[in-house]
N, C-alpha and C positions, 0 to 999 in steps of 0.2 A: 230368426231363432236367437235369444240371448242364453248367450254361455259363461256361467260366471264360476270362476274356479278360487275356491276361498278357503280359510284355514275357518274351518269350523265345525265344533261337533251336531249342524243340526241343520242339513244339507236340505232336507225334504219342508220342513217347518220353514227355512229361507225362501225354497223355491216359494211356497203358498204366500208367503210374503210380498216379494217382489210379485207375482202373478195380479196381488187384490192391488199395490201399491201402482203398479203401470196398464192394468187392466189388461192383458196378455193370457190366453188360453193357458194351461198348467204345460200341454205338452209344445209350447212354443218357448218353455223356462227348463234349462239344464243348468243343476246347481251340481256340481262335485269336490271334492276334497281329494287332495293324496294323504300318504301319512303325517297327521296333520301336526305331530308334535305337542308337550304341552296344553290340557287343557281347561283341566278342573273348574270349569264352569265358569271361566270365564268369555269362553268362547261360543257361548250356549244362544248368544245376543246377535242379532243384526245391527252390527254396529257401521259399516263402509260399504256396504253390498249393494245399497238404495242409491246410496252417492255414484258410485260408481256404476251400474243398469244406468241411469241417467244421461252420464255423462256419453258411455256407449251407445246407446239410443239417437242421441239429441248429432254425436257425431259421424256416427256410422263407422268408428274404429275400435279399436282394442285399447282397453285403457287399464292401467294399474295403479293402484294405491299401495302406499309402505306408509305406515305413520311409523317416526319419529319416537326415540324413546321418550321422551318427555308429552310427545302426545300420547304415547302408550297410558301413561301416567294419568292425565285429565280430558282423555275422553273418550274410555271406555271404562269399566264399573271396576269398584273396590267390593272386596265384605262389606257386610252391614254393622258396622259400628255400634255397639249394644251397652247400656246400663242396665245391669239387672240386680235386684235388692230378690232376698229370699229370706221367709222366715219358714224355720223346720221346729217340731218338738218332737219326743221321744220319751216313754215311762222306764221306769227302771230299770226292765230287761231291754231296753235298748229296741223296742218294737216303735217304727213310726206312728202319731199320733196324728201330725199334719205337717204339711206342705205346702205353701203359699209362695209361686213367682211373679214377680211384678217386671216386664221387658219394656224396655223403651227405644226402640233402634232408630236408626239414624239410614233414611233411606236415601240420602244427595235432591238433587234436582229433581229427578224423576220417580214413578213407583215403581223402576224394574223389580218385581219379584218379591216388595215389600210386606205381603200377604201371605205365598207360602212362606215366605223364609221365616215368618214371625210365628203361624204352624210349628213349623218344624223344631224351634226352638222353644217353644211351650208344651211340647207333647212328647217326643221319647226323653227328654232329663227328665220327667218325673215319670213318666210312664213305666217304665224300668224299676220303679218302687212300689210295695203295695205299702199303703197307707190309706186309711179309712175317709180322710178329710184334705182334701186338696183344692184349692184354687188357683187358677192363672188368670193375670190380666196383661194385657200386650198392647202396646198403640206403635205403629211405625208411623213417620213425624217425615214430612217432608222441609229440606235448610237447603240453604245455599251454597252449594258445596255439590265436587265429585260424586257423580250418582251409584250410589252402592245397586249390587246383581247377586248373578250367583258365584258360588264359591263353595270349594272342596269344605263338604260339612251341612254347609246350607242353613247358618244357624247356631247349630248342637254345639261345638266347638265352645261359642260365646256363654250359653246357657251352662254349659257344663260345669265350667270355672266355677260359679256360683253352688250350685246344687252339690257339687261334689266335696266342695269345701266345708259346707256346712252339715254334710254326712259326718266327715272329719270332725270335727268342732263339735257335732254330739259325743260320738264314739270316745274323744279326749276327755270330757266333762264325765260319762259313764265309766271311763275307764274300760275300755272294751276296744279292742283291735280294731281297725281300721276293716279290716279282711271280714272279723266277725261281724261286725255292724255291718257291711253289707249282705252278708248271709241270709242274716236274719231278715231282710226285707229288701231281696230280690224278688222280680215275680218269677211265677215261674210256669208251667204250663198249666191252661186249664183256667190260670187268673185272667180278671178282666184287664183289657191292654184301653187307653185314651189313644184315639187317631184322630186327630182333627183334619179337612176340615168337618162340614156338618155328616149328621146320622148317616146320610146313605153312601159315605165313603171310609165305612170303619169295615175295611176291609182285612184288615191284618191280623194273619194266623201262625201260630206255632209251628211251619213246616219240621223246624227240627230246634234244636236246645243243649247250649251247650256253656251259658254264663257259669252256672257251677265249674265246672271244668276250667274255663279259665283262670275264675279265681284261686282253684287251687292250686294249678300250674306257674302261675304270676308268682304265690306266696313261696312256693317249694322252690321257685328258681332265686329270687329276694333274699331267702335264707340260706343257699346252699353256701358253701364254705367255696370263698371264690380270692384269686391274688386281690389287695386292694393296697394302694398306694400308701406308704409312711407322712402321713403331712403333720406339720409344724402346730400348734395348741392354739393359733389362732384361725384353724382352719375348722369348722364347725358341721358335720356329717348328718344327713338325715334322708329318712326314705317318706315314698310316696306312691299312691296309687289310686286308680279310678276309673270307673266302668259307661259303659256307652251300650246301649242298643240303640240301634237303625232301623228303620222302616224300608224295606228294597222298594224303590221305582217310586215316581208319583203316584196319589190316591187316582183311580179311575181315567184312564185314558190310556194309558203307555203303550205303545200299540206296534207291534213289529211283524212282519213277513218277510219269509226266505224263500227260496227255493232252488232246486237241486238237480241236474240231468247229467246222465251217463254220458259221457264221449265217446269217441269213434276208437281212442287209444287207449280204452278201458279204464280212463279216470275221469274225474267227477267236474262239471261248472258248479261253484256252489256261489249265488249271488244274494249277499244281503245288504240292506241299508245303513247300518251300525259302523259309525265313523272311526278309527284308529288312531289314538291318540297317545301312544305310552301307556294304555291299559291294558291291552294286551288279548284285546276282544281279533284279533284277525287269529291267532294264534290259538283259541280256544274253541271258534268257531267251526276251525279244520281239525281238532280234535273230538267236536261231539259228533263230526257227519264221521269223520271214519272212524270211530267208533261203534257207533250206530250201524254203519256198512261193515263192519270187520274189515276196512280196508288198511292202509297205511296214511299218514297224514300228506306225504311229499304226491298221492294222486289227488289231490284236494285243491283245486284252482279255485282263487275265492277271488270273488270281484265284489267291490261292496263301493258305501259310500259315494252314489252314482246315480241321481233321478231317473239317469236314461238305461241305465240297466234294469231298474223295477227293488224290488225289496223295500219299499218302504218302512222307514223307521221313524219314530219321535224324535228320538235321539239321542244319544250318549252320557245320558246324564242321570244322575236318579239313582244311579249305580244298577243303572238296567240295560247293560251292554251286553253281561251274558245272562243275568238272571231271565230279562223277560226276550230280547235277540236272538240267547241262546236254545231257549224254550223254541222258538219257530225254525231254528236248525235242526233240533234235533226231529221235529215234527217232519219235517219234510224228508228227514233222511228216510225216517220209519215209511214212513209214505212210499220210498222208491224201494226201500229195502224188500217191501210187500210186494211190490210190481215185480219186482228183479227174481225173488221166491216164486211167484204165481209164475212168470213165463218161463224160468228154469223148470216147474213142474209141468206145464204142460209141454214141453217139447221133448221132456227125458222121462218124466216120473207120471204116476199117477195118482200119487200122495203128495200132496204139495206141503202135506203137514210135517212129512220127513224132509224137507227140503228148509237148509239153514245156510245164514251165509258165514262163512269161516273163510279166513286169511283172503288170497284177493279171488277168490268162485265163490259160486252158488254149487254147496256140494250135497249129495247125497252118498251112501253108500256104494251106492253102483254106478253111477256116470258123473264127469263134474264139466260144467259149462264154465266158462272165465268169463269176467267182465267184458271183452273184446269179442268174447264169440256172443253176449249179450246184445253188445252194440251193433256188431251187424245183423241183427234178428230186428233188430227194432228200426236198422235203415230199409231191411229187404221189406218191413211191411207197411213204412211208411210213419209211422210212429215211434217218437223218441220215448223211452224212461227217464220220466221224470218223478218229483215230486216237489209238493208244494205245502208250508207251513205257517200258522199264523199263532200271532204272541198278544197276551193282554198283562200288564201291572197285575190284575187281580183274578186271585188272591193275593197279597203280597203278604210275604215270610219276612223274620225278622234277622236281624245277624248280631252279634255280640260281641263286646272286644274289651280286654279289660288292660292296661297299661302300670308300670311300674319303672319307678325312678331312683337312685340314691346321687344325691348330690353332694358337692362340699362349699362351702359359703366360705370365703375370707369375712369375718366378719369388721376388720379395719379399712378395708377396700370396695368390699362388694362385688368383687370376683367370682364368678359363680363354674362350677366343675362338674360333670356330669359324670360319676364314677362307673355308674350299671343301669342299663337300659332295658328293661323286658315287655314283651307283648303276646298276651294268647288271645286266640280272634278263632271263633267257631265261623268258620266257611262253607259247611257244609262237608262234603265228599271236595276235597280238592283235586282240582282238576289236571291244577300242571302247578305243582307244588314250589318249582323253583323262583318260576312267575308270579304266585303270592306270596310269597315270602317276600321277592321285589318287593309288591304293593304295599305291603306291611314296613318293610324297614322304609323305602321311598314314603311313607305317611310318617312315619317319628321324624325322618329330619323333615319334612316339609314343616311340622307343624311346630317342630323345635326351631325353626328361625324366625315364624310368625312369633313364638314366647318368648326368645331371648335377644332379639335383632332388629326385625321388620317394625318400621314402624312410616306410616306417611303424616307428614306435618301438616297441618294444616291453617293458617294463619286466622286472621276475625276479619276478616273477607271474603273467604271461604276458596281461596287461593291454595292449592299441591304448593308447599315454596321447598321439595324437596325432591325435583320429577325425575333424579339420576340414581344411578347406583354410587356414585363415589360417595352421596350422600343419604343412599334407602341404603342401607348394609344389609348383605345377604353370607350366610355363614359358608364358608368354606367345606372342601373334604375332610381338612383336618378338626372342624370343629363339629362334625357329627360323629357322635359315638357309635360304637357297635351295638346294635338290637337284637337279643336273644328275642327267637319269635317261636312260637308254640302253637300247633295248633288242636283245634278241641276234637274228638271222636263222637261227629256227628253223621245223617247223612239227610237229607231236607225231602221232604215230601211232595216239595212247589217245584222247587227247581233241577232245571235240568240234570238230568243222571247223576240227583243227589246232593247239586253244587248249590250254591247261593254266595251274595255279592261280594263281594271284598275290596272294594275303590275308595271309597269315599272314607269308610267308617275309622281304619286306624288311624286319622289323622285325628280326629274326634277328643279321646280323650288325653289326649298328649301334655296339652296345656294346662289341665286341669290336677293331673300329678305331677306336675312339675312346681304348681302353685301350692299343693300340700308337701313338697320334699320338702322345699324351702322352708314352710312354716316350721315340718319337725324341725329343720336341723336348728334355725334360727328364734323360735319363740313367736315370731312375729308372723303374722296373716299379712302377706301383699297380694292388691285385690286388681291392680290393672296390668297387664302386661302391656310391653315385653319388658320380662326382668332384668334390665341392665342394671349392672353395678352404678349408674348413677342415680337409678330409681332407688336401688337398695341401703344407696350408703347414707343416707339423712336418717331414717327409722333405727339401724345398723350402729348408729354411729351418736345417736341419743342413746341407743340402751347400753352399749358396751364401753362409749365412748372410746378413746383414740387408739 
């Protein structure tokens, strides 16, 4: 039996991995994870796991790998590195006419993932607009260099910058608000959506809708009369904002099972597949079973992340943790809820249709059975209460998020100041509000150090010559701002009791209105990030001079 226990969100896709890779029966390969920490798709690869089955194998002992932060660095995957040119028009009322992206991404050594990520980033930045005339062309290009993968976004991030700038860049030329120009050519339900890849995976439906909303909420918080810092006349103030929809899950496959049985101590095994990474899926998952059960969350024993448990899952990525995960918890609960209803009716009632479950029994008016007197009904006959639930990507629903910034520019230094942070993100029905809110604020800074910080060097050898932190800068506590986060009054028709995804997408347009603050406050369009003041000060320092 090989047992490999690894930091990874994609435990069941590993196990099938290593199984074809050393030719081993499936159920002779246990892959698991504990709380795996950190993972935003970067962990989504088999990157050590073959090395090490190997080595296990070949020696008949227990063997561990730790790479090295510098190996961290060159040899496992970055984002994909992206040049994108766009050309947008627009007639006088500010209605798109066209749309034209051109992506060139930059996939390292390898193809990890060169293909959807190139998808992804050609189809919801424009997608999100109607417009009569649109073309995309995309090539990912394999160099000699760090292999790019996946990554929080998967894409959209890179394409954003582009498309959302040149929304801007109309709107300035019409003289038309930023906020209006998006208005007027959002989609909206009912319009055609672009899902690449080919026809028979345009799966994607308006479960629910709430981009208006957001953008009203973004502008009302932008405007409201708020304390703002006294600075100096060479300090130069401007705002900024920009919109993202998401596709939930990959196109056709995403595929998850749960299942759920009564204990002896009147609380629930709930086991699923769905790995635990800082998302927040273990915590939500024991909220739709007792919910669904009318129980309390603390009788909800969840075991997941675990081939030898069962629950099969794709995996944690796709931002289909609770959308399509969630979807087979909740399935299974209903499942045992039925069971639990039907045998409370037959041993008390003989209405089973009057028979509901409220607080922790199966009650009816006239007698109430407990969970515990359940359970031993089901040892005395030999058969436990269970149930069991299964999840697909499709339909897949969409999510919304719309981001807003006001910064301050030194324009003799290039100093950059982040005065006001805002983000509304239509989630659906949320679920455990405090927890999205996390994901929303934890996505503005993640993707505020990628814009103003992160950056890896890469020499003409195709050499990392920067594998550490004292020289990759990562921004501190103190240098993320507070995120006013809003959410839209939706409730989703796909996803579970209402919800839909929230992981991935506020990371999304972060970069993207922070590249239009800058332009208000400064006059100038800078088109690569991250914005350092060194980037800034050559443009900066030609137009204002010293």
């Amino acid at each position: 039996m090989l047992n490999v226990r690894t930091s990874t969100q994609v435990p069941f896709l590993t196990r099938r991995a290593l199984s074809d890779i050393f030719k081993l029966p499936m159920d002779k390969v246990r892959v698991f994870c504990e709380r795996v920490g950190g993972g935003f798709g970067g962990k989504q690869e088999m990157f050590v796991e073959d090395i090490l089955a190997l080595a296990a194998l070949k020696t008949g002992r227990p063997v561990k790998l730790e790479l090295t932060r510098e190996e961290q660095f060159i040899a496992t995957s970055t984002r994909h590195p992206m040049r994108v040119h766009i050309k947008a028009g627009a007639d006088a009322d500010g209605k798109l006419t066209a749309l034209q992206l051109d992506v060139l991404s930059n996939t390292g050594a390898y193809g990890n993932h060169a293909g959807p990520v190139m998808f992804h980033a050609l189809a919801e930045s424009i997608s999100v607009y109607n417009c009569p005339n649109k073309r995309v062309d995309g090539a990912a290009v394999y160099t000699n260099t760090v292999p790019a993968g996946a990554f929080r976004g998967y894409g959209l991030p890179q394409a954003l910058i582009a498309v959302e700038a040149a929304i801007d860049e109309l709107a300035k030329q019409l003289g038309i608000s930023p906020y209006e120009m998006r208005r007027r050519n959002i989609v909206r339900p009912g319009d055609h959506m672009l899902s690449p890849p080919p026809s028979e995976f345009h799966d994607v439906d308006y479960g629910s809708y709430g981009l208006d909303q957001c953008l009203d909420l973004v502008e009302r918080a932008m405007q409201a009369d708020g304390p703002q810092p006294e600075l100096p006349p060479e300090w130069l103030i401007g705002d900024g904002i920009a919109l993202t929809m998401i596709d939930t899950a990959p196109p056709a496959g995403h595929l998850a099972d749960a299942m759920i049985a009564l204990r002896e101590d009147g609380g629930f095994d709930l086991t699923v597949g769905t790995a635990e990474f800082g998302n927040g899926t273990s915590t939500v998952h024991r909220q739709i079973a007792a919910t669904t059960l009318a129980t309390t969350v603390d009788r909800i024993h969840l075991r997941q992340s675990d081939t030898a448990h069962g629950g099969h899952d794709t995996g944690a990525y796709g931002s289909a943790g609770m959308f399509v995960a969630g979807k087979a918890t909740h399935a299974a609960a209903l499942q045992l809820a039925t069971e639990l209803k039907a045998a409370a009716a037959d041993g008390w009632l003989s209405d089973a249709a009057s028979c509901t479950l409220e607080a922790d029994a199966v009650v009816s008016g006239v007698r109430r059975m407990s969970f515990v007197e359940l359970a031993k009904l089901a040892r005395d006959r030999g058969q436990p209460f269970a149930g069991t639930g299964n999840s697909t990507g499709t339909p897949r629903s969409v999510g919304f998020n719309v981001q807003g910034l006001r910064v301050a520019v030194n324009k003799g230094t290039g100093e950059l100041r982040i005065l006001r942070s805002v983000q509304a993100a239509d989630a659906g029905v949320v679920a455990n509000p405090m927890q999205c809110r996390g994901q929303v604020e934890g996505g503005v800074a993640q993707a505020l150090g990628a814009a103003l910080y992160e950056e890896m060097v890469i020499d003409a050898d195709g050499r990392v010559t920067n594998p550490k932190f004292r020289d990759y800068h990562l921004p501190s506590f103190a240098d993320v701002p507070r995120t006013e986060v809003f959410f839209a009054e939706t409730s989703d028709t796909i996803g579970p009791l209402g919800a839909k995804s929230m992981s991935e997408s506020p990371y999304n347009p972060v970069a993207a209105a922070l590249g239009n603050a800058i332009a208000d406050a400064t006059g100038i369009r800078f088109t690569a990030p991250p914005f350092k003041p060194d980037r800034l000060f050559p443009a900066l320092h030609e137009k204002f001079g010293g």
